[in-house]
C-alpha positions as CSV (number, residue, x, y, z in Angstrom):
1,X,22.0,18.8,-3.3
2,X,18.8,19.1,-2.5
3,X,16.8,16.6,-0.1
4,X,13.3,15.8,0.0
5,X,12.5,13.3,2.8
6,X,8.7,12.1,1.1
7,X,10.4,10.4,-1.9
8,X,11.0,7.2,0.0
9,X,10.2,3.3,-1.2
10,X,8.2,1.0,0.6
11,X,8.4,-3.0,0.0
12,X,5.2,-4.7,1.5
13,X,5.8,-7.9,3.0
14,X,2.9,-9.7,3.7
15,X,4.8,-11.6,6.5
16,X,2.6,-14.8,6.6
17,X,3.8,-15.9,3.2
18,X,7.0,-14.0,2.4
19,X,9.7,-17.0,3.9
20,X,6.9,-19.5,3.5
21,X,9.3,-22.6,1.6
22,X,6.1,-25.0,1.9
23,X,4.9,-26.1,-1.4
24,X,2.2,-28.1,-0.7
25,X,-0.4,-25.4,-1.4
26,X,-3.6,-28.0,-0.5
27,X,-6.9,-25.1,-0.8
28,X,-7.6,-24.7,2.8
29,X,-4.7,-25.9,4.1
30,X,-3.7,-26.2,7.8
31,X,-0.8,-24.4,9.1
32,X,0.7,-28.1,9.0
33,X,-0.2,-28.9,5.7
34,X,0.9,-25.5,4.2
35,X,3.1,-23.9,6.7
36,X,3.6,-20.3,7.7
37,X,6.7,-18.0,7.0
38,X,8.2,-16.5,10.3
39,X,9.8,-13.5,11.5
40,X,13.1,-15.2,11.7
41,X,12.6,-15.8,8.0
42,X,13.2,-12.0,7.4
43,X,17.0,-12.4,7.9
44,X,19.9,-9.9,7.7
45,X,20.5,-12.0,4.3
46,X,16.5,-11.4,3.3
47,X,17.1,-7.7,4.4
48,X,20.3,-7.5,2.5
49,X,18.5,-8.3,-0.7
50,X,15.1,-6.1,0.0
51,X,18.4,-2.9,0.5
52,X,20.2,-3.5,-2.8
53,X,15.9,-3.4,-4.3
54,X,16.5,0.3,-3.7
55,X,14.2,-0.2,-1.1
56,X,14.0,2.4,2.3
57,X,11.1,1.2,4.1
58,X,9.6,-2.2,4.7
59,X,5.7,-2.8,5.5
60,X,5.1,-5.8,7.8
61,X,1.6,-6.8,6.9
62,X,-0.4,-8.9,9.5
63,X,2.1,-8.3,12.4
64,X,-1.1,-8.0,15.1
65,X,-2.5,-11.0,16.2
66,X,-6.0,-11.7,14.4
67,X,-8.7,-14.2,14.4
68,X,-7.6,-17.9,13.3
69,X,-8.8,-21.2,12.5
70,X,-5.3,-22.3,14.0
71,X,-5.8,-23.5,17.7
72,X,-3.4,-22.1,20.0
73,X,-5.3,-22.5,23.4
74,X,-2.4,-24.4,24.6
75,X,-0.5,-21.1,24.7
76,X,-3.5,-19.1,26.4
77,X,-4.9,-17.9,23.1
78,X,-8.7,-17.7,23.3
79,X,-9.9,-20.2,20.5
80,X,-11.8,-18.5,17.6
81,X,-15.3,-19.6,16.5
82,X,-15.1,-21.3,12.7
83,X,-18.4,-18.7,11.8
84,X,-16.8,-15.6,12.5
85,X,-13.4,-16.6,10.6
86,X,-12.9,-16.0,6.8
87,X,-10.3,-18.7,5.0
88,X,-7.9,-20.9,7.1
89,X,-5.3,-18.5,8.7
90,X,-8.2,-16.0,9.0
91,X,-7.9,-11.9,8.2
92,X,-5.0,-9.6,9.3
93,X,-8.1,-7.5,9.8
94,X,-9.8,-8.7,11.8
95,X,-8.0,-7.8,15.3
96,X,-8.1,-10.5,18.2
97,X,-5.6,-8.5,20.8
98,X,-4.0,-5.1,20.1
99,X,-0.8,-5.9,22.4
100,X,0.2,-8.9,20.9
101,X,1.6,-10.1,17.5
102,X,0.4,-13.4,15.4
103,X,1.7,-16.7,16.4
104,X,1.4,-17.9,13.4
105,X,4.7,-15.9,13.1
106,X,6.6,-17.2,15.6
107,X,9.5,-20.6,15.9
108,X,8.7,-20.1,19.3
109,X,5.2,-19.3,20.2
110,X,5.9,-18.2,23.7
111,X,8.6,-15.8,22.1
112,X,6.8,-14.8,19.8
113,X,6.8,-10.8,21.0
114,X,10.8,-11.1,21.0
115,X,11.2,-12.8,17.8
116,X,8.9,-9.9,16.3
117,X,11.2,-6.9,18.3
118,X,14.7,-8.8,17.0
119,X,12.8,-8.4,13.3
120,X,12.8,-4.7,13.9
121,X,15.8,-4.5,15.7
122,X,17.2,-6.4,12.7
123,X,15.5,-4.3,10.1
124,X,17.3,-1.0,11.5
125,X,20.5,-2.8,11.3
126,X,20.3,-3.0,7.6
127,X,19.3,0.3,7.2
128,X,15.4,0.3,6.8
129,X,12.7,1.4,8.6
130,X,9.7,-0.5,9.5
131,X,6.0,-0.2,9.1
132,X,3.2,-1.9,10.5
133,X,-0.6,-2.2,10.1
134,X,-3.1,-0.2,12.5
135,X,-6.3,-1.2,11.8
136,X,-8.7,1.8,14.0
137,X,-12.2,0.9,13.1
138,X,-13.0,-2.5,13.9
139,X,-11.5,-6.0,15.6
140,X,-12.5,-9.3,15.7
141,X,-16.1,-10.4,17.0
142,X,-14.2,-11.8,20.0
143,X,-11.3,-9.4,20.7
144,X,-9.8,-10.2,23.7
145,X,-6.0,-9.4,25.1
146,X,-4.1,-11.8,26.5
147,X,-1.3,-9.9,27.3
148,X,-2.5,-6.0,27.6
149,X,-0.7,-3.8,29.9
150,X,-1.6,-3.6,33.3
151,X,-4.0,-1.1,33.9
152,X,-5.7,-1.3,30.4
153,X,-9.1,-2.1,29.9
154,X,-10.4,-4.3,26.8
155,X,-12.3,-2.5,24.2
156,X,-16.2,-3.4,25.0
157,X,-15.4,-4.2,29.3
158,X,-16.8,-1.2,30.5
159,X,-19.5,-0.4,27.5
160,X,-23.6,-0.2,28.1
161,X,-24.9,-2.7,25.8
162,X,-28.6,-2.0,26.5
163,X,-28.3,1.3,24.4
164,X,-27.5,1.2,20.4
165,X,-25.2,4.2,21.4
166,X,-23.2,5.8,24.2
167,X,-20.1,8.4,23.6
168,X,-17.8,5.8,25.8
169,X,-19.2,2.8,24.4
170,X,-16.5,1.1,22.4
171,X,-18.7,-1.1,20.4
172,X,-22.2,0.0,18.8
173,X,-25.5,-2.8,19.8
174,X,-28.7,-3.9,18.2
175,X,-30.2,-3.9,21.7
176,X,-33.0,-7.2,22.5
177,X,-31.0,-8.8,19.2
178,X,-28.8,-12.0,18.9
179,X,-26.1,-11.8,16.2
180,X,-26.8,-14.1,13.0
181,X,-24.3,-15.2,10.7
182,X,-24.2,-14.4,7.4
183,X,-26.2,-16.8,4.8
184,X,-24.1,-18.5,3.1
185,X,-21.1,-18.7,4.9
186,X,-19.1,-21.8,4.7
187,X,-16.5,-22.9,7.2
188,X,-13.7,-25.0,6.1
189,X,-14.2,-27.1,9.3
190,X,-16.6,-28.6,11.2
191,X,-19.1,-26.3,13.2
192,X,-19.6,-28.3,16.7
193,X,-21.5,-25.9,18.7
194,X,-23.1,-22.6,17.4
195,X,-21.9,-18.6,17.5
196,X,-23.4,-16.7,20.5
197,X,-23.6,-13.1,20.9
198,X,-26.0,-11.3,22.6
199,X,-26.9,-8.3,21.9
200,X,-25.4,-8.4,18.6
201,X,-22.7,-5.5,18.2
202,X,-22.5,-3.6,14.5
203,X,-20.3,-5.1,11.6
204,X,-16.9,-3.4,10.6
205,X,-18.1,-1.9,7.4
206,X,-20.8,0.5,9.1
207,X,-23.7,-2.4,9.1
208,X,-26.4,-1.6,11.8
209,X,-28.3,-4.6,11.7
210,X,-28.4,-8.2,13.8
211,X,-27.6,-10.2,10.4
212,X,-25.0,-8.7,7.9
213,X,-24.2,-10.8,4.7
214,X,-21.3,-12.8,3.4
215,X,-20.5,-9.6,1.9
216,X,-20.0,-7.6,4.4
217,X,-16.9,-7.7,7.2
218,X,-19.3,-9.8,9.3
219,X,-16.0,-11.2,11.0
220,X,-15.5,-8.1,12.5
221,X,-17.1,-5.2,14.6
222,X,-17.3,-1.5,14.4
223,X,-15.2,1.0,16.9
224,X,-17.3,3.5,18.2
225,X,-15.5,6.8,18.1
226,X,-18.1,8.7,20.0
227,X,-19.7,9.4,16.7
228,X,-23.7,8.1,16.8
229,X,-24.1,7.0,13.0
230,X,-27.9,6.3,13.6
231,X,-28.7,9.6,14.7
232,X,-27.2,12.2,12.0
233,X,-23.9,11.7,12.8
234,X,-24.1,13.6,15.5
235,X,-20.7,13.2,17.4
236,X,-19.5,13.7,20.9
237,X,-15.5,14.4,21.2
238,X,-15.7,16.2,24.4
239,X,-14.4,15.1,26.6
240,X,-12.6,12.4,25.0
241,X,-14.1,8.9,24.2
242,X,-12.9,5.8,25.5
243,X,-12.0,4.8,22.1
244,X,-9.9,7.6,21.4
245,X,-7.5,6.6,24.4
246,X,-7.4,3.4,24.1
247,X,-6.3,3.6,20.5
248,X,-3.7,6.1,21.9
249,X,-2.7,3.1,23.9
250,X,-1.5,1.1,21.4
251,X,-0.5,3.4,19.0
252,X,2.4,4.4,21.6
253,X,2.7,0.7,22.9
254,X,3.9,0.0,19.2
255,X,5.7,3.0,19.0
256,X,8.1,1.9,21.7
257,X,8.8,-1.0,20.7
258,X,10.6,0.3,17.9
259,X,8.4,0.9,14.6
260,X,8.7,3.9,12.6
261,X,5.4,4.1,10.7
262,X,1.8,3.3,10.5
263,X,-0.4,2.3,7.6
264,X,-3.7,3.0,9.1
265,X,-6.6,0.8,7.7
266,X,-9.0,2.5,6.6
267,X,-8.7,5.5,7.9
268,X,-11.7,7.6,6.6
269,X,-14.1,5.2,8.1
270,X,-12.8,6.8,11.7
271,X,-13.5,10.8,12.4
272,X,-10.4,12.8,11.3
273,X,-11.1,15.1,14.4
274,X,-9.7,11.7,16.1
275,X,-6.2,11.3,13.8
276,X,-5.5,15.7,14.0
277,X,-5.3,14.8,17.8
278,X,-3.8,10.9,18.0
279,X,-1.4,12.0,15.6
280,X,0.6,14.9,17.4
281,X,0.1,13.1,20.6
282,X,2.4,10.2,18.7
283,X,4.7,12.2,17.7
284,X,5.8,13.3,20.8
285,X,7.2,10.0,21.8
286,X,8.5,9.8,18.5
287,X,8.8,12.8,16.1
288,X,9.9,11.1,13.3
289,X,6.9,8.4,13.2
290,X,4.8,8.3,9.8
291,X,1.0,7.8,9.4
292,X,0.3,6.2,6.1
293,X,-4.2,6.9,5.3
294,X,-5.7,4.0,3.4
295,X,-8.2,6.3,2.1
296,X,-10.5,6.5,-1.1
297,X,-12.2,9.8,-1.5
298,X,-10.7,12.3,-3.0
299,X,-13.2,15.2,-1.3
300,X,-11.8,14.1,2.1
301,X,-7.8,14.2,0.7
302,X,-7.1,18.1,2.0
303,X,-8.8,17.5,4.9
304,X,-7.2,13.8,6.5
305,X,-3.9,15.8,5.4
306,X,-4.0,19.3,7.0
307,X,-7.2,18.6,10.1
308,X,-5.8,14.4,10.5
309,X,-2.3,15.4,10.1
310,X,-1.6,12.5,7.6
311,X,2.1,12.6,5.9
312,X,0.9,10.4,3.6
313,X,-2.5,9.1,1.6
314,X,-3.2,6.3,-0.9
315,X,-3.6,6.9,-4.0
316,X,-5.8,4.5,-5.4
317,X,-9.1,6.5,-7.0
318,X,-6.9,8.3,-8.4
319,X,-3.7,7.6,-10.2
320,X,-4.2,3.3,-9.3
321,X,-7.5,3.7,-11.6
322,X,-6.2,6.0,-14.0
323,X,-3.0,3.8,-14.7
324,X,-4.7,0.6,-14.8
325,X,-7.4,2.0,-17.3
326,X,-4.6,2.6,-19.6
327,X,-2.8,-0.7,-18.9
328,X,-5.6,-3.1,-19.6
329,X,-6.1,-0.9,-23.1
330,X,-8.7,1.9,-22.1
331,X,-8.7,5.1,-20.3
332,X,-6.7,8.1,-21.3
333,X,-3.9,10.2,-20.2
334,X,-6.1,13.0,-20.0
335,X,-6.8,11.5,-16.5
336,X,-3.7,11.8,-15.5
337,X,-3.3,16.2,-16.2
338,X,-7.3,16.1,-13.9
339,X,-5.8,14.4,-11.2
340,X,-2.3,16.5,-10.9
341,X,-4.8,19.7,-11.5
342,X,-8.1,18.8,-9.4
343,X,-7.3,16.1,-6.9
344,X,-3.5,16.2,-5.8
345,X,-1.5,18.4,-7.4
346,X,-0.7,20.5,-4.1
347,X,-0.9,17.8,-2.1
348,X,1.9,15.4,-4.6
349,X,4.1,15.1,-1.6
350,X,1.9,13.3,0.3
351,X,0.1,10.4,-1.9
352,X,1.9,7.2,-2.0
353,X,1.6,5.9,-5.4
354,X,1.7,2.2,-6.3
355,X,-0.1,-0.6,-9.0
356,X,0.0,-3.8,-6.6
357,X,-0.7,-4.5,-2.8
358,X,-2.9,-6.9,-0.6
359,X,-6.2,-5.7,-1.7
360,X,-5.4,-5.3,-5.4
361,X,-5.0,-7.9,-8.1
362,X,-1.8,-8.8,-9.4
363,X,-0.5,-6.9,-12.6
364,X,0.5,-10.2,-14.1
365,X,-2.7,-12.0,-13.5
366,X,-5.5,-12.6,-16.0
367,X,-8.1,-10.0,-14.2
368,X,-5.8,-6.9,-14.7
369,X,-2.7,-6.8,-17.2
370,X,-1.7,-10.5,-17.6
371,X,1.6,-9.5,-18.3
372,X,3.6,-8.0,-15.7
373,X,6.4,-6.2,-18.5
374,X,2.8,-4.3,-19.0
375,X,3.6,-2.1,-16.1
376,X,7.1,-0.7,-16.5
377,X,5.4,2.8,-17.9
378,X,2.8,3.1,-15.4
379,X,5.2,2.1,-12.4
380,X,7.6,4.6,-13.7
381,X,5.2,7.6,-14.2
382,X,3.7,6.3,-10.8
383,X,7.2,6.6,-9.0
384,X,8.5,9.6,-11.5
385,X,5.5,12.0,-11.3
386,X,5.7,14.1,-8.3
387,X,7.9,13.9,-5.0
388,X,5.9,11.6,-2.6
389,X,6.6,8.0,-2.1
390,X,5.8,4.3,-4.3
391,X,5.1,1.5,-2.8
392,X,5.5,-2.2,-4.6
393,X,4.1,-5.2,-3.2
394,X,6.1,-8.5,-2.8
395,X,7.2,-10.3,-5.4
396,X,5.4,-7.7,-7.8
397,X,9.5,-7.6,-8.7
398,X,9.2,-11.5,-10.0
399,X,5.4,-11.2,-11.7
400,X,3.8,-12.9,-9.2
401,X,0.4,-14.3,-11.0
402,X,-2.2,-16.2,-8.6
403,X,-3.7,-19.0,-11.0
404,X,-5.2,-20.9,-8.4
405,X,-7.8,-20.8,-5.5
406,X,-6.2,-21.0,-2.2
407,X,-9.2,-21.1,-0.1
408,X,-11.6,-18.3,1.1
409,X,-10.6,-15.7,-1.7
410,X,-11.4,-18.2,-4.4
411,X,-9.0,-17.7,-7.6
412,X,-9.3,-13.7,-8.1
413,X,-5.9,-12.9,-9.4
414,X,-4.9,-11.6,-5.8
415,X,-2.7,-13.3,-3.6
416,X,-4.4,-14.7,-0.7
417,X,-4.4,-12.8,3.0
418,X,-6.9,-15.3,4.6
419,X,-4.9,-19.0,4.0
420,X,-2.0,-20.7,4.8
421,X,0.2,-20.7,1.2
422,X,3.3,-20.8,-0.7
423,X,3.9,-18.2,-3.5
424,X,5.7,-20.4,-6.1
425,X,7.5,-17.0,-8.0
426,X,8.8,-15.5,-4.6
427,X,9.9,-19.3,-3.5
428,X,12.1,-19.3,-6.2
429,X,14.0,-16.1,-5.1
430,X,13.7,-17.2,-1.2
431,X,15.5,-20.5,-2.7
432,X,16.2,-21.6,0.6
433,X,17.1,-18.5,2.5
434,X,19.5,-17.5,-0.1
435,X,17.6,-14.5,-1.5
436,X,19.3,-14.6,-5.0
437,X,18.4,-14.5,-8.5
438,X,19.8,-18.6,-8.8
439,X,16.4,-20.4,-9.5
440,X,15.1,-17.3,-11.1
441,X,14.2,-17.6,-15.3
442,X,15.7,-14.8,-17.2
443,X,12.7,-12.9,-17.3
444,X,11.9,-12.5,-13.9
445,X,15.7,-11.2,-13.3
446,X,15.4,-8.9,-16.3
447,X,12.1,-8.0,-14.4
448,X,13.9,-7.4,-10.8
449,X,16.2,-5.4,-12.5
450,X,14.1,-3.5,-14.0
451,X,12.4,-2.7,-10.2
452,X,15.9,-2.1,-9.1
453,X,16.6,0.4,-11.4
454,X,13.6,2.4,-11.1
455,X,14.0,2.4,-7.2
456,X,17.3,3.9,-7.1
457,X,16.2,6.2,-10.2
458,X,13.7,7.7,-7.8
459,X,15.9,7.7,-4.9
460,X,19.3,8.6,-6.4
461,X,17.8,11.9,-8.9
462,X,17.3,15.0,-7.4
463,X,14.8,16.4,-10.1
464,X,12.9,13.0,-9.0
465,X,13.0,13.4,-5.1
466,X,13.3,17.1,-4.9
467,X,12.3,19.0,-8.3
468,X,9.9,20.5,-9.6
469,X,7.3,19.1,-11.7
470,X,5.6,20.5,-15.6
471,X,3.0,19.0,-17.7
472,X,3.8,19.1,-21.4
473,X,0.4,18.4,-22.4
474,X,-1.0,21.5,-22.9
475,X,2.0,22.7,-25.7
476,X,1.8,19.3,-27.9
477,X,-1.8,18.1,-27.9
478,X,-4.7,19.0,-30.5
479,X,-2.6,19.2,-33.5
480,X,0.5,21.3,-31.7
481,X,2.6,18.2,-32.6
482,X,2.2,16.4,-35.6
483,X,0.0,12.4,-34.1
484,X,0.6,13.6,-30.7
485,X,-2.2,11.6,-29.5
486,X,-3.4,13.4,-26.3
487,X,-5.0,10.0,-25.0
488,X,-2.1,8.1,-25.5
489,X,1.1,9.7,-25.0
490,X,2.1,11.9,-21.6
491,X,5.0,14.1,-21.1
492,X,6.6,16.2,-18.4
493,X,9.8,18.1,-17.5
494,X,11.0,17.5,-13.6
495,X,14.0,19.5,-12.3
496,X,16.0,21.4,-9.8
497,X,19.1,23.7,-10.5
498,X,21.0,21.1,-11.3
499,X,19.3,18.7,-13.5
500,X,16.7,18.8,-15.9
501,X,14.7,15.3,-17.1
502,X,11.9,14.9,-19.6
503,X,9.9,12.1,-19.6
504,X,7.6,10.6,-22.2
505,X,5.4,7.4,-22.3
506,X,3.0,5.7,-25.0
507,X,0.7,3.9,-23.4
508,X,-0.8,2.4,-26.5
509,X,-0.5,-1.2,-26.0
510,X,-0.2,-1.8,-29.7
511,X,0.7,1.2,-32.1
512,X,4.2,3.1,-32.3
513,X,3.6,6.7,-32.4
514,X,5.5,8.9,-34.5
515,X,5.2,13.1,-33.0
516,X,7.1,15.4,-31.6
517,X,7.9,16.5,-28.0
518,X,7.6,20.7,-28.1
519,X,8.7,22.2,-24.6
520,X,7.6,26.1,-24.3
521,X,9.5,28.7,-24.4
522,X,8.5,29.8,-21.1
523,X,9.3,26.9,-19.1
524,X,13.0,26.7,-20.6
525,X,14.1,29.8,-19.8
526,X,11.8,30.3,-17.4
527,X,11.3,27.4,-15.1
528,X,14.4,25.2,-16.6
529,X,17.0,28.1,-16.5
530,X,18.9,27.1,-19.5
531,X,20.0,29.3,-22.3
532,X,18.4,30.7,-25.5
533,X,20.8,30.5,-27.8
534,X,23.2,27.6,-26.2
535,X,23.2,23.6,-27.7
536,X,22.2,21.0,-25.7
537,X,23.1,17.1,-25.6
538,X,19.8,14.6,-24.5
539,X,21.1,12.0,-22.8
540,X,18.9,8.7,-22.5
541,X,18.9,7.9,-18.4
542,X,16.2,5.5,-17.8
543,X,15.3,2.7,-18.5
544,X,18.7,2.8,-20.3
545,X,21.6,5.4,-20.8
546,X,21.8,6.8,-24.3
547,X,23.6,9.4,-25.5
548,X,21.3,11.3,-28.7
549,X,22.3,13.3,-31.1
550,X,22.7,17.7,-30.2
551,X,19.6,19.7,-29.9
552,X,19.0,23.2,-30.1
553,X,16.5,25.4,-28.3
554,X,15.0,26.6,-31.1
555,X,14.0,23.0,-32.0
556,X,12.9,22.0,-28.8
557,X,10.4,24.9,-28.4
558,X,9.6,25.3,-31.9
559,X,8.7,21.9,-33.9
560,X,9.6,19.9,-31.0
561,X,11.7,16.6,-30.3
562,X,11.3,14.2,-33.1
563,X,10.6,10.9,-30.6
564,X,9.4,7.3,-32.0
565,X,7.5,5.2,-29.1
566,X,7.3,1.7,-29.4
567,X,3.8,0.7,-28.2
568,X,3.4,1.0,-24.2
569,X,7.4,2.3,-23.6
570,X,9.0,5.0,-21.5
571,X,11.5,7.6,-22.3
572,X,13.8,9.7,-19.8
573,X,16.3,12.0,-21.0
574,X,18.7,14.2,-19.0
575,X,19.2,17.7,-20.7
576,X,22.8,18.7,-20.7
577,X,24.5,21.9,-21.9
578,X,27.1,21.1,-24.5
């Protein structure tokens, strides 16, 4: 049989609320008022239950310790200023000390590194493989480590700040300027003394200027990568800049303690001539580590995947957009056949495909589909289209729907990464640490199971994880098939030598379409292998299994498959020799 090691399914955890069994939910609530899930939340039980999702790898957002509003000088942590934080618990962004993890996390704050490495060791023991954040280029305003290795240098110790650029600078400078914070940036506690910095250093999101706005990642500040942005671009990667070895640094400090995988923040805002040589360098302390690129230009796909030696890229511009077009009733599936023919179709393997995560609104919320049951075509064309990876986002599973604001975010349909929170669905299904479907309505179980299925679908079909992939478009649209509506409906044959599955999908919220499903001559005999002459049986496999009436091939690549599809459904049918 054959295996295909990109078509793996990642579960993001964003660890801060994931055991969180608070309920208090006050907007801009203390760690106290609203509490904090833990690492020792994640339990074998917890693990257990994210396994049996069909589930191979687990994303631990917000593992590195950030800026907070939570004092925990006590413990040796520098304090953070209330100007330079955004929400309560602050951004998983914004990076406070590269060798440590967030104590927010932590039963036992002075244990907080061990608790973290018996939540990977744990993870491995349940058969998973863990993921963390590295976020390359910027930190926190005041990034300091506590606890760096001996003989490491902080990012910004040895720079020149009288110069806006140097190639071994780590940080970039408005020279003879003081920082000012952002108009219009409101703290949720009292401001007792003012923000100093002197000269001010340039914001995260490429902002060359003493003042940035509320807008902009003012919390943070931009990693020089030996690239001087004010001058052309020009760049200088020889002989290596400080930066790049000190993200080498911690790239293998986290790599021996144990993780298997990166999702790099990101990534296209940092040169790819710095990922095509961290990356190798990586993987010789580990060869099986993966590098997941948040990334969002197509143009620069090819080139962070054969020069930055990515295994893996997001793909949001692309099939994220495309999908949720069609979901919230506009669009068309022609996007779909462009994106498979212009932007990734070589590249399939590597784009992780997905409809929720951190940054993205929630499916069931009122800003994108408002009903989660919305998604089960586009998560299964996402998951079903080509061989790479999905990815689903915590309690997506459950249709988790933010309906309130919970501090900095406001109420935007995402779940919050900046307070302290509970998230009433996934509370439910934590129901005390028992991870079970008990306090769970019949919807949301029908819902899980509907994740469940599709995850082992993906993982458990070798024409899924390992076939080949044809687009049916071309042979039914523009009056080929009787009301094949070529904005509306999408079809496609995967397979391998041993099995053969077609797949079609309405995406018309409201209207059942009546049409045909033709497959070409070509591609049965051709790329399917099957017989001219012989009788077949379609056999329903997903989301349920049917058994449908005999078919022969003169049918299938003459008038077609007669199919009826209910508005916004999905259809997959195994094609078996009688």
């Amino acid at each position: 049989m054959p295996v295909n090691r990109d078509k793996f399914v990642v579960y993001q955890i964003f660890t801060r609320l994931f055991g969180n069994q608070n309920t208090t939910n006050k907007i801009y609530g203390t760690i106290e008022e609203n509490g904090s899930g833990k690492f020792n939340d994640i339990t074998d039980v917890a693990l257990d239950s994210i396994k049996n999702l069909g589930i191979t790898h687990v994303w631990y957002t917000g593992i590195i310790e950030h800026a907070t509003l939570t004092d925990y000088s006590s413990f040796g942590i520098l304090q953070d200023h209330p100007l330079i934080v955004k929400g309560m618990a602050g951004s998983p962004y914004a990076v406070k000390d590269y060798y440590d993890v967030d104590p927010d996390l932590a039963v036992e704050i002075p244990n907080r590194m061990q608790e973290f490495e018996a939540l990977i060791s744990r993870t491995h023991q349940n058969g998973l493989k863990a993921i963390i954040d590295f976020i390359p280029n910027h930190v926190a305003r005041q990034y300091h480590s506590e606890v760096k290795p001996a003989g490491i240098r902080d990012f910004g110790e040895d720079d020149d700040v009288y110069v806006s650029f140097k190639p071994d600078n780590n940080f970039y400078y408005i020279p003879n300027q003081d920082f000012i914070v952002p108009e219009g940036h409101k703290p949720p506690v009292n401001v007792v003394a003012p923000y100093y910095e002197s000269p001010a250093k340039a914001t995260g999101n490429d902002v060359f200027k003493a003042q940035p706005s509320q807008y902009d990642w003012y919390e943070t500040i931009k990693l020089n990568y030996g690239v001087d942005y004010l001058n052309g671009r020009k760049t200088y990667f020889d002989p290596i800049p400080s930066t790049w070895v000190k993200m080498y640094d911690i790239l293998r400090y986290w790599t021996e303690k144990g993780v298997d995988g990166f999702r790099c923040d990101m990534a296209e805002m940092v040169p790819v001539e710095f990922w095509g040589w961290v990356i190798p360098e990586i993987q010789k302390v580990n060869p099986d580590i993966i590098f997941i690129a948040e990334i969002y230009n197509p143009a620069e796909y090819h080139n962070y995947i054969k020069n930055g030696k990515f295994a893996y890229l997001y793909d949001k511009v692309g099939l994220y957009n495309s999908l949720r077009h069609l979901m919230e009733g506009n669009g068309s599936v022609e996007d779909i056949t462009r994106i498979w023919q212009q932007e990734s179709g070589d590249i399939a393997e590597n784009m992780l495909r997905f409809l929720e995560n951190h940054d993205e609104q929630r499916i069931a919320s009122r800003y994108f589909a408002g009903d989660p049951w919305v998604a089960v075509p586009a998560m299964t064309l996402s998951a079903t289209l080509h061989t790479g990876p999905l990815m689903i986002y915590f309690g997506q599973e459950l249709g988790v729907n933010p309906v309130t604001s919970e501090g900095f975010q406001g109420e935007d349909g995402r779940t919050t990464i900046f307070d302290y929170w509970g998230v009433t669905e996934f509370q439910q299904y934590v129901n005390g640490g028992k991870y079970n479907l008990e306090k769970l309505n019949t919807d949301q179980q029908k819902l899980r199971a509907f994740y469940e299925r599709l995850n082992k679908f993906v993982t458990q079909n070798e024409a899924v994880y390992a076939g080949g992939f044809y687009d049916l478009q071309y042979i039914n649209i523009d009056g080929q098939s009787a009301d094949y509506d070529k904005t509306r409906v999408y079809s496609y044959l995967r397979y391998t030598e041993n099995q053969k599955l077609l797949f079609f999908y309405n995406f018309d919220l409201e209207r059942t379409i009546h049409t045909n499903i033709r497959i070409p001559e070509n591609a049965w005999t051709d790329s399917l292998k099957l017989g001219a002459t012989s009788s077949y049986t379609m056999k329903q496999v997903f989301p349920m299994l049917i058994l449908t009436p005999n078919i022969r091939t003169s049918e299938i690549t003459s008038t077609g498959i007669p199919v009826t599809l209910p508005p916004n459904s999905v259809y997959v049918y195994e094609i078996v020799e009688k």
